[in-house]
C-alpha positions in Angstrom: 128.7 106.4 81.8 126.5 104.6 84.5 123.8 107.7 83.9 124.2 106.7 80.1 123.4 103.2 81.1 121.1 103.5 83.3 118.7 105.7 81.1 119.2 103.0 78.1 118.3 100.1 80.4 115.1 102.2 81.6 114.2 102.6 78.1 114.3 99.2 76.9 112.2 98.1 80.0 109.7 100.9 79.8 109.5 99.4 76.2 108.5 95.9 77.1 105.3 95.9 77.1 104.1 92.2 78.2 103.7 90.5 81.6 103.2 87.4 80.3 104.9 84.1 81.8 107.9 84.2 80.1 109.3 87.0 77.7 112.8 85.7 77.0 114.1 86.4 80.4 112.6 84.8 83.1 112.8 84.9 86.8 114.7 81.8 86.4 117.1 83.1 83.9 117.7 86.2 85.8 118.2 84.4 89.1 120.8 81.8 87.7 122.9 85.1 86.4 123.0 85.9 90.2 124.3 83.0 90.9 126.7 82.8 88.4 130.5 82.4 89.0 130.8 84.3 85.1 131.4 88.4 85.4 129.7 88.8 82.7 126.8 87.4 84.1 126.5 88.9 87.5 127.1 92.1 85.4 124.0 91.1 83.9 121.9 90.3 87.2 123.0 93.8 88.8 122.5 96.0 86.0 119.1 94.3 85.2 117.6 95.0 88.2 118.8 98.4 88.5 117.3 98.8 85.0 113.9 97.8 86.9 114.0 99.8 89.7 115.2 102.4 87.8 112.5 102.4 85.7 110.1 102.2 88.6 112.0 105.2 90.2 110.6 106.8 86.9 107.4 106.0 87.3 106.7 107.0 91.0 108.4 110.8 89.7 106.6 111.6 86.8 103.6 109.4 87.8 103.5 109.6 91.4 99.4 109.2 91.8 99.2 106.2 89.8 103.0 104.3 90.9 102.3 101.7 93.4 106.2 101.0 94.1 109.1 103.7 95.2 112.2 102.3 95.2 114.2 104.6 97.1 117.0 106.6 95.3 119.7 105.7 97.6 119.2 102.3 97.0 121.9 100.5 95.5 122.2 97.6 92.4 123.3 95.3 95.6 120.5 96.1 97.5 118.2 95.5 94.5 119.3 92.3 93.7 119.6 91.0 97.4 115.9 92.0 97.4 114.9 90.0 94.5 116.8 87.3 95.8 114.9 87.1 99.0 111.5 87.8 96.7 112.6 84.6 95.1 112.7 82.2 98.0 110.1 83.4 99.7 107.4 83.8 96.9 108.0 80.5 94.7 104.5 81.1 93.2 105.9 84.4 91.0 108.7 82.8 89.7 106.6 81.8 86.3 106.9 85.8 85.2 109.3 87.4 83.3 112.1 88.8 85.3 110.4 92.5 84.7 107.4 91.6 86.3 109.0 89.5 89.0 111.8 92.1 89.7 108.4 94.9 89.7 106.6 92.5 92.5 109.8 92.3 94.5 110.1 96.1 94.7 107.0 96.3 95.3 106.7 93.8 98.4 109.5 95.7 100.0 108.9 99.5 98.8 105.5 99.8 98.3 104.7 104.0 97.8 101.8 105.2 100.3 
């Protein structure tokens, strides 16, 4: 089930194909899920940003000469969001971006491939 999701989630984010400030879901929005006290939420702020790195897990297989982040595969949804927590305090100037392209930058900071 978790493979099943996983693979949907990577889908719809390999699908989205703007970086613009906003898309729906922004930083913002994704870091108040975090910091929710509601399941359904935090559900929502774990499985989002293993959607992400998921999908950038993807990219630095099948692409690996162009992928510029390589999440590690024995990185955890925990470990993902702690990371884009920490991406969040300490990079105020990103929050503008859609949580895809902020969640991409954090990865990045902390995995970059090379």
């Amino acid at each position: 089930m978790k493979s099943i999701l996983t693979i949907l989630l990577t889908i719809g984010l390999l699908t989205i194909g703007s970086a613009k400030a906003d898309d729906g879901f922004s930083a913002e929005k994704w870091i108040r899920s975090c910091n929710s006290k509601s399941k359904e939420l935090l559900t929502l702020c774990n499985y989002y940003a293993f959607g992400v790195g998921g999908g950038l897990r993807v990219w630095s297989v099948t692409q690996a000469e162009t992928a510029s982040v390589c999440v590690p595969f024995e990185v955890s949804a925990g470990q993902l969001v702690a990371v884009g927590q920490k991406y969040y305090r300490e990079h105020p100037k990103d929050r503008h971006y859609g949580a895809h392209v902020f969640l991409a930058l954090a990865f990045k900071d902390a995995w970059p491939c090379g």
